[in-house]
Backbone as numpy.savetxt, mean C-alpha at the origin, in Angstrom:
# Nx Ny Nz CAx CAy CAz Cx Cy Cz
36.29 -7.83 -21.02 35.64 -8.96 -21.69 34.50 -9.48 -20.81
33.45 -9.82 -21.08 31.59 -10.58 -20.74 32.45 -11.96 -21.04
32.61 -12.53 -19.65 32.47 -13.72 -19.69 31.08 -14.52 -19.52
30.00 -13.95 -19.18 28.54 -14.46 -19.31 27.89 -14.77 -20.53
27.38 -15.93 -21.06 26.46 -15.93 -22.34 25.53 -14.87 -22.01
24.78 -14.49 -23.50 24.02 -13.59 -23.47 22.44 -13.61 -22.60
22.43 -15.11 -22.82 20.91 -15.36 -21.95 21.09 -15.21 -20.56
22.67 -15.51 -19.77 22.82 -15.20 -18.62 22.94 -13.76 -18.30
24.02 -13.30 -18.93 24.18 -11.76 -18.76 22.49 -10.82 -18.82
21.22 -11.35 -19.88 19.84 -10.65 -19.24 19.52 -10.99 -18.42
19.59 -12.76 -17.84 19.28 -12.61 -16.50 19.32 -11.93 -15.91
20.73 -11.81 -15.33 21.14 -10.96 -14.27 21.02 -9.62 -14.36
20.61 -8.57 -15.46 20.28 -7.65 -15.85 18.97 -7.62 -15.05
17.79 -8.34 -15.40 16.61 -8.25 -14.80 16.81 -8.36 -13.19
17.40 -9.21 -12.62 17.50 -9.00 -11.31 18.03 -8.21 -11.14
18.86 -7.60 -11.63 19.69 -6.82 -11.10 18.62 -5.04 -11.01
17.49 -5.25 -11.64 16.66 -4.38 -11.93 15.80 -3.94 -10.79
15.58 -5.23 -9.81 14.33 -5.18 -8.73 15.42 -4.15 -7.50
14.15 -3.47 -6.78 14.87 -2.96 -5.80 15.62 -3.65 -4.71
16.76 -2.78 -4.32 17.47 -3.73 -3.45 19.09 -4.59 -3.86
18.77 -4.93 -5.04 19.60 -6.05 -5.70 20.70 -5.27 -6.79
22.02 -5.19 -6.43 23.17 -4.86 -6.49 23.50 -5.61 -7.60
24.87 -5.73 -7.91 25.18 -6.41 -9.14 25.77 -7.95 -8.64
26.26 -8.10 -7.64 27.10 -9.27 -7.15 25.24 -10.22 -6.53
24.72 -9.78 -5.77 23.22 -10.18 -5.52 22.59 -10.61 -6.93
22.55 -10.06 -7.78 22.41 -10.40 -9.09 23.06 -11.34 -9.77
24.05 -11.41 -9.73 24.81 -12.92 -10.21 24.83 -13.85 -9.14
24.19 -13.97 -8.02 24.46 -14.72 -7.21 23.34 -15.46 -7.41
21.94 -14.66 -7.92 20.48 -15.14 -7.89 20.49 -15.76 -9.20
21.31 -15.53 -10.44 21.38 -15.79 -12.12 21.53 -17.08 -11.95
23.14 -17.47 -10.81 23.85 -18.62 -10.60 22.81 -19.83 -9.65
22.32 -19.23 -8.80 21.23 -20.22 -7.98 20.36 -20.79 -9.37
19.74 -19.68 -10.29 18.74 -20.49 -10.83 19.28 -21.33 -11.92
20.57 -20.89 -12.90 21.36 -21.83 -13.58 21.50 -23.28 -12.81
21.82 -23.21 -11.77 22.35 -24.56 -11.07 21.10 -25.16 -10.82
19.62 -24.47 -10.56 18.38 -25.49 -9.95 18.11 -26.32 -11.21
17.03 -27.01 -10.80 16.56 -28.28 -11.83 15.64 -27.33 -12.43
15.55 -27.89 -13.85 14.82 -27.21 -14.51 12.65 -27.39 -13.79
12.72 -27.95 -13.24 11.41 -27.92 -12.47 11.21 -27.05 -11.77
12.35 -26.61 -10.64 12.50 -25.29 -9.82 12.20 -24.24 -10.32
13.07 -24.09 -11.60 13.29 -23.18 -12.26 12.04 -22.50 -12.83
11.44 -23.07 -12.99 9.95 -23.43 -13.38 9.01 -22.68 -13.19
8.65 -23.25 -11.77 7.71 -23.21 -10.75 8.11 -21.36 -9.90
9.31 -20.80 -10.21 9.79 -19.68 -9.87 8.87 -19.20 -11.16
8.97 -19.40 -12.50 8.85 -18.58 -13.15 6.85 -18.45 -13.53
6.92 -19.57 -13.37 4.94 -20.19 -13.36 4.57 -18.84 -12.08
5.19 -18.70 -11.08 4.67 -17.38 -9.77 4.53 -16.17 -10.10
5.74 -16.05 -10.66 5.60 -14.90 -11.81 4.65 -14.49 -12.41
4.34 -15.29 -13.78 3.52 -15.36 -14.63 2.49 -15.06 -13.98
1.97 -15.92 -12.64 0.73 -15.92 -12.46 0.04 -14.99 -11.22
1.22 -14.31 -10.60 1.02 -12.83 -10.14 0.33 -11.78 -11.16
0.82 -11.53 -12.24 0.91 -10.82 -13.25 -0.52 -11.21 -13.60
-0.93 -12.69 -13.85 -2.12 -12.98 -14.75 -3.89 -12.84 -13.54
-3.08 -13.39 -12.30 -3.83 -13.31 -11.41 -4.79 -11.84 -10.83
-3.21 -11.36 -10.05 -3.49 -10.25 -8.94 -3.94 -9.13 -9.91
-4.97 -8.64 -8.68 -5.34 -6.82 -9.65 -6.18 -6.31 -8.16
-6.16 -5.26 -8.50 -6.43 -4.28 -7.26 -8.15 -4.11 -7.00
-8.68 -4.43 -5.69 -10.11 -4.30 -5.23 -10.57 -2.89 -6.03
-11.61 -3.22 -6.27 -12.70 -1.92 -6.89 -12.79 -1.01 -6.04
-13.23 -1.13 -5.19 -13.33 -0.47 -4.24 -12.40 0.48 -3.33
-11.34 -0.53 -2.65 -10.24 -0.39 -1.60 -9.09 -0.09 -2.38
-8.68 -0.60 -4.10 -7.42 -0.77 -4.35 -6.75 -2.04 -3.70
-6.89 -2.56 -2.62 -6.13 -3.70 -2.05 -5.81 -4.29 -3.16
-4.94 -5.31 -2.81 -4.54 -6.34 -4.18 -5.20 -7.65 -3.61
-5.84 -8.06 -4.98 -6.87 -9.29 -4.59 -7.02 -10.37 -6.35
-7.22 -11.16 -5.72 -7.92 -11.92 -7.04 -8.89 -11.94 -7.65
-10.37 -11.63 -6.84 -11.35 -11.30 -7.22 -11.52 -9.55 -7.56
-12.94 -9.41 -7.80 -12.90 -7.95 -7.92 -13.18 -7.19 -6.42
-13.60 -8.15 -5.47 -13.40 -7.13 -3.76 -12.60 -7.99 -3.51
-11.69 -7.11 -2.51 -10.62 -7.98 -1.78 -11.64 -8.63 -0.54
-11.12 -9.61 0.44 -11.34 -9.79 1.45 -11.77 -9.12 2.44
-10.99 -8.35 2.65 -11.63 -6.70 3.53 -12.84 -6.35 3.36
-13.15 -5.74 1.92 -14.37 -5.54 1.54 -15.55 -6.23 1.54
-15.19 -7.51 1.28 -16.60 -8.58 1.53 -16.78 -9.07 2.51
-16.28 -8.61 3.94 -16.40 -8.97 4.96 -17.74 -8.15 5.90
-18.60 -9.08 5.90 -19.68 -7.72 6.32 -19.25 -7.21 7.92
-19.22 -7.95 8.52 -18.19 -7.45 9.84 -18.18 -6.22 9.77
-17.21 -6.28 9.13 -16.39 -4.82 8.95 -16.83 -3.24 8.87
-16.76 -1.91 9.59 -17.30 -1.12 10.05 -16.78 -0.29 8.93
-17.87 0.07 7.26 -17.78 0.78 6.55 -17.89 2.20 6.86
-18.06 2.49 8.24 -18.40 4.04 8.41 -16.70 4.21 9.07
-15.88 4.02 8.78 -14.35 4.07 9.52 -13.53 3.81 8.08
-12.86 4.16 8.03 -12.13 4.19 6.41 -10.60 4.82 6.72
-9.51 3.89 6.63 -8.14 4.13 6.75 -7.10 3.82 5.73
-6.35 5.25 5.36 -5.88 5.65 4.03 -4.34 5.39 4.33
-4.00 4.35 3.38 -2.28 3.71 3.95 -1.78 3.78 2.41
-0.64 4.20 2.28 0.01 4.45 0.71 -0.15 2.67 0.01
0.05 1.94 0.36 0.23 0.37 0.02 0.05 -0.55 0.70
-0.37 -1.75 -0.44 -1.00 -2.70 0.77 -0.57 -3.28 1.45
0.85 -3.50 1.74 1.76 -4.05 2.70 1.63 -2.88 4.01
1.33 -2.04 4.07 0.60 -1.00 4.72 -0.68 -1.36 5.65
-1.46 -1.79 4.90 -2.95 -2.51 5.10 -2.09 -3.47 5.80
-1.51 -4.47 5.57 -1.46 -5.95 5.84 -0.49 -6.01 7.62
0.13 -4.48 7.70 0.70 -4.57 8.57 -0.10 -4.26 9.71
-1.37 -3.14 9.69 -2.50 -3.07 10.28 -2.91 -4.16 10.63
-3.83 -4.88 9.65 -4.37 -6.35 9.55 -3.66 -7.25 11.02
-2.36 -7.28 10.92 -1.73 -8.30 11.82 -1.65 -7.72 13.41
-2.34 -6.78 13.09 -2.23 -6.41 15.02 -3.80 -6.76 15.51
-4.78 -7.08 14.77 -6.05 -7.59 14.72 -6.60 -6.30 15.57
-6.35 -5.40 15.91 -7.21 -4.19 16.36 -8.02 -3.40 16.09
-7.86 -3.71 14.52 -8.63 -2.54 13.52 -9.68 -2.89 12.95
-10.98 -2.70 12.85 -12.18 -3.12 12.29 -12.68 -2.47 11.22
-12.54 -1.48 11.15 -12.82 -1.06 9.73 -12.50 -1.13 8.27
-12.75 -0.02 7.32 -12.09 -0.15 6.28 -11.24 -0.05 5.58
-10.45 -0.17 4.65 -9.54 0.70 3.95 -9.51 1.31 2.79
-8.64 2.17 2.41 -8.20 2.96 1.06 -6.79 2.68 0.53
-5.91 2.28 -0.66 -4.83 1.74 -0.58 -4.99 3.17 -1.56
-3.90 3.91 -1.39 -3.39 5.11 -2.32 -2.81 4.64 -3.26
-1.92 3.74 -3.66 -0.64 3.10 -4.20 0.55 4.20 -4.50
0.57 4.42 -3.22 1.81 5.34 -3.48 1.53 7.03 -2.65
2.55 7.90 -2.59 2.46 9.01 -1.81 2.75 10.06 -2.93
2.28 11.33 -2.17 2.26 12.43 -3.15 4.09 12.48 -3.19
5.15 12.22 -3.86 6.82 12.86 -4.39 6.99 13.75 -5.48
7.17 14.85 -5.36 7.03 15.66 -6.50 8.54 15.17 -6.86
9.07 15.15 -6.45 10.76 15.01 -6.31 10.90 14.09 -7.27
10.07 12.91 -7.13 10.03 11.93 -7.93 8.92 11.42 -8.95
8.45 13.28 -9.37 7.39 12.57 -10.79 6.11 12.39 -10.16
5.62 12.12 -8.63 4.27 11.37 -8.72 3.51 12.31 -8.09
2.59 13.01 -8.53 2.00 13.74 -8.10 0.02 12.73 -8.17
-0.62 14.03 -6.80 -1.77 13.79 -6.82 -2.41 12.90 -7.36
-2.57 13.08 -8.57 -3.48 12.78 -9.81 -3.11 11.25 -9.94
-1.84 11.09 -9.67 -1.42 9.40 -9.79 -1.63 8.16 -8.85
-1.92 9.08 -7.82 -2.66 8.44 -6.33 -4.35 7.72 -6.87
-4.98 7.09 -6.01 -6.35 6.76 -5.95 -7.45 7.93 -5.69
-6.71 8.70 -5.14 -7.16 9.96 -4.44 -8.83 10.16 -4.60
-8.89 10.71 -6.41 -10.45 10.40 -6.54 -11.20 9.02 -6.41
-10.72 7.82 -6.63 -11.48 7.29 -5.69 -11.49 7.17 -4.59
-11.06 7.38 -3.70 -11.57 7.55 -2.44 -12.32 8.39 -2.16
-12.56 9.94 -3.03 -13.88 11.17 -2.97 -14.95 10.83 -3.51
-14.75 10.03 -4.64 -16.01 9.17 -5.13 -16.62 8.31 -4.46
-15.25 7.33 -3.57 -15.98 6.22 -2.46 -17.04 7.16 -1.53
-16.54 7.81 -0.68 -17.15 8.46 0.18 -18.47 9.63 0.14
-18.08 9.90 -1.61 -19.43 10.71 -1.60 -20.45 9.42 -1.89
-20.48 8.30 -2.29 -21.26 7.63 -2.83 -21.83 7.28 -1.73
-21.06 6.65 -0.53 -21.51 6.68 0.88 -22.27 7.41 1.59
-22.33 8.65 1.25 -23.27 9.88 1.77 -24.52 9.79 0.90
-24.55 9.89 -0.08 -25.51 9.45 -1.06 -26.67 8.17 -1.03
-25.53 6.99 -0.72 -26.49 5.94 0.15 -26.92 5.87 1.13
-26.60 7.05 2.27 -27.35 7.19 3.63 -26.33 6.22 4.06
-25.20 5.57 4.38 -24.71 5.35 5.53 -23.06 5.72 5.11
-23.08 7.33 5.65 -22.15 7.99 5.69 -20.47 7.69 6.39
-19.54 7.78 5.42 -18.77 7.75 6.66 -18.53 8.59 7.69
-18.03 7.98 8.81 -17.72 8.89 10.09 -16.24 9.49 10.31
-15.37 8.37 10.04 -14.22 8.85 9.77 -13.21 8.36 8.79
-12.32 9.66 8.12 -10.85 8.95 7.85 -9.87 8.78 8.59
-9.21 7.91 8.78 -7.51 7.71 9.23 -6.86 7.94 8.88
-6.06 8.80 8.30 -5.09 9.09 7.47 -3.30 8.37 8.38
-3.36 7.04 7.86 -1.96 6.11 8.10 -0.96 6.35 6.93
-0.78 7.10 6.44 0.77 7.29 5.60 1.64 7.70 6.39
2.56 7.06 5.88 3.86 6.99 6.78 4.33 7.75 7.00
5.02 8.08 8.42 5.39 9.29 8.73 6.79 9.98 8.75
6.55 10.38 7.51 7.88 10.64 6.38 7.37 12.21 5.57
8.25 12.70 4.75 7.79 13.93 4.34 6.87 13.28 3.48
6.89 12.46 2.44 6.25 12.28 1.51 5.39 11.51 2.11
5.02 10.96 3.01 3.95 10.54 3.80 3.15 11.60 4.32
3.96 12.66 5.08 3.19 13.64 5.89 2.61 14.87 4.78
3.22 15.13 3.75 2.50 15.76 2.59 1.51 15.16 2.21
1.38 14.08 1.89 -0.03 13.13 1.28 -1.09 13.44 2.36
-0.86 13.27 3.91 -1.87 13.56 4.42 -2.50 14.62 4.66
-1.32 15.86 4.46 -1.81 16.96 4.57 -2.35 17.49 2.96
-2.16 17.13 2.15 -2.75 17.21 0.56 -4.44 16.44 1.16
-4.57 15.36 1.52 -5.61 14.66 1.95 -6.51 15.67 2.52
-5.91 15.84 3.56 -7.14 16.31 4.59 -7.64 17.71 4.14
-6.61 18.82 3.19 -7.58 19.51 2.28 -8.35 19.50 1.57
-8.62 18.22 0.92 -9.31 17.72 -0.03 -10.54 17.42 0.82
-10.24 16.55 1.61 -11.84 16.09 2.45 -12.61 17.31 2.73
-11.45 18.13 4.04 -12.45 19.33 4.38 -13.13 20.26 3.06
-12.47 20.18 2.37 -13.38 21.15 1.32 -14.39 20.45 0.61
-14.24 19.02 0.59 -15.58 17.95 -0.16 -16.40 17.55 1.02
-16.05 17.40 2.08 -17.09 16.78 3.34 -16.70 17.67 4.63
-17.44 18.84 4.40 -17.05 19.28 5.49 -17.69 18.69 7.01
-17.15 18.86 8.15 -17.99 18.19 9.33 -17.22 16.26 9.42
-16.73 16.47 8.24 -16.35 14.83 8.26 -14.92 14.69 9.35
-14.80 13.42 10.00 -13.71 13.34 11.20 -12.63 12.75 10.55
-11.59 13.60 10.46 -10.64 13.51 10.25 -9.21 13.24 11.06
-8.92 12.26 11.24 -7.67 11.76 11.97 -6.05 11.53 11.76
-5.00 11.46 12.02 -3.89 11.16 11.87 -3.52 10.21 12.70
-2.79 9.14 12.65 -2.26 8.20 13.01 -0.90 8.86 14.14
-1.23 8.41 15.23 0.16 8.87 16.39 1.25 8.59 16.19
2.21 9.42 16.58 3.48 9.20 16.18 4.50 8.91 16.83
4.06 7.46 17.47 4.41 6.25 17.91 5.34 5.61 17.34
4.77 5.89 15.74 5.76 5.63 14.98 7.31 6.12 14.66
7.86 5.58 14.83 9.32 6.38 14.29 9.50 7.19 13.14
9.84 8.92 13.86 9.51 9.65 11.86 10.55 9.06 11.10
10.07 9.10 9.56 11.04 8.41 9.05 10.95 6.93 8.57
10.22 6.14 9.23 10.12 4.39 9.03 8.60 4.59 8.45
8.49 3.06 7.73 7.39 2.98 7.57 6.71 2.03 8.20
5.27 1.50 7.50 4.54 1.16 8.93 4.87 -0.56 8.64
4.91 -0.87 7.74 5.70 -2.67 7.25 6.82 -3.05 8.32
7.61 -2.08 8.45 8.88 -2.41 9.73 8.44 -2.06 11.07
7.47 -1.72 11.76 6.92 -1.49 12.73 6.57 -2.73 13.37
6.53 -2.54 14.73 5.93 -3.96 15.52 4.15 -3.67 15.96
3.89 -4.86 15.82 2.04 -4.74 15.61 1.78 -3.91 17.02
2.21 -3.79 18.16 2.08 -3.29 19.49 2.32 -1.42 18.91
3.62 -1.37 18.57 3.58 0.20 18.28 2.50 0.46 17.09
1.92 -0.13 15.94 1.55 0.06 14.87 -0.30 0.26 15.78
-0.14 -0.50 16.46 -1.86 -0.50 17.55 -2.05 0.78 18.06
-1.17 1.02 18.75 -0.52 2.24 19.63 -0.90 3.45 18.80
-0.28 3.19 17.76 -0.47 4.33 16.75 -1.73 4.22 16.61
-2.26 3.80 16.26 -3.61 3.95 15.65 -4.82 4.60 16.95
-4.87 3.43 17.96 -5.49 4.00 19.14 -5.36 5.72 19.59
-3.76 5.73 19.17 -4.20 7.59 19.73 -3.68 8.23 18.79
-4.56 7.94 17.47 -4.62 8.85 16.44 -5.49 10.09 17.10
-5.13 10.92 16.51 -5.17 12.65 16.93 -6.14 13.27 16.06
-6.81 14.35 16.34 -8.16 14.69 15.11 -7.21 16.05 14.43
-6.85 16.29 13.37 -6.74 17.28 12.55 -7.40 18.15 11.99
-7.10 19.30 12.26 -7.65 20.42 12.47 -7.41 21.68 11.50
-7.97 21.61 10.47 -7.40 22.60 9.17 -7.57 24.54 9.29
């Protein structure tokens, strides 16, 4: 027997949906918001809404932004001839916080998993061959990629899918990998900004 009304029992269905969240985590989060004031309740769901209505991904970078360039991008600072390719932007953001990195980025949204359905084509991939030829085209070429996907199979396939792609569209172009400083296996969000620096500083040139 469902001792839950029906509006509770979807609650907890939907939470119970996000990654992470079990079934007991799920009634635990149904029961917090039953018990808040309906103002709370609210203002949870108004964030929602306005993620959804708000956020959308830079033209350019993919980052997630409100406008159409993220921050990154409209920063003239920033050294457009350097361009670093991280599956997601919590990826980017974990870079960002070690303040070492000056250049640009590429957000893939996601890694090549055949295992799991997502191939190539579902990546940003062509834009980033479009970014960069357009760059050559305007006369201030890039110099290098970074290739920061995590160093995981489905991380280390994406980069090596990557860096075939470049060398055969830009040949002569500098191509890098991120050191593996990192723990294989983790990604770069759980990393400490010191190893995540580390990494980057003695990224390695790849060699096809």
């Amino acid at each position: 027997m469902e001792f839950y009304t029906q509006t509770l029992q979807n609650l907890i269905a939907e939470f119970e949906r996000l990654p992470g969240i079990g079934r007991k985590t799920a009634e635990r989060l149904a029961y917090y918001i039953l018990r808040a004031s309906k103002d709370e309740a609210m203002k949870l769901a108004y964030a929602i809404r306005d993620v959804k209505k708000n956020v959308k991904n830079c033209r350019i970078c993919f980052n997630i932004s409100e406008t159409d360039l993220c921050s990154v991008c409209l920063d003239p600072l920033r050294d457009e001839s350097v361009i670093c390719v991280v599956e997601q932007p919590k990826d980017l953001y974990a870079i960002e916080r070690t303040g070492s990195y000056k250049g640009r980025y590429h957000v893939l949204m996601g890694a090549f998993a055949p295992l799991e359905g997502i191939a190539p084509e579902d990546l940003t991939i062509n834009g980033l061959l479009e970014r960069i030829r357009q760059q050559f085209q305007s006369g201030r070429p890039a110099q290098e990629i970074i290739l920061a996907t995590n160093p995981n199979f489905e991380g280390d396939g994406t980069a090596l899918f990557l860096m075939e792609k470049l060398k055969a569209d830009f040949p002569g172009l500098k191509i890098t990998r991120i050191a593996r400083g990192i723990p294989s296996g983790s990604n770069l969000e759980h990393v400490s900004k010191t190893i995540v620096t580390d990494a980057l500083e003695g990224r390695r040139l790849l060699e096809g």
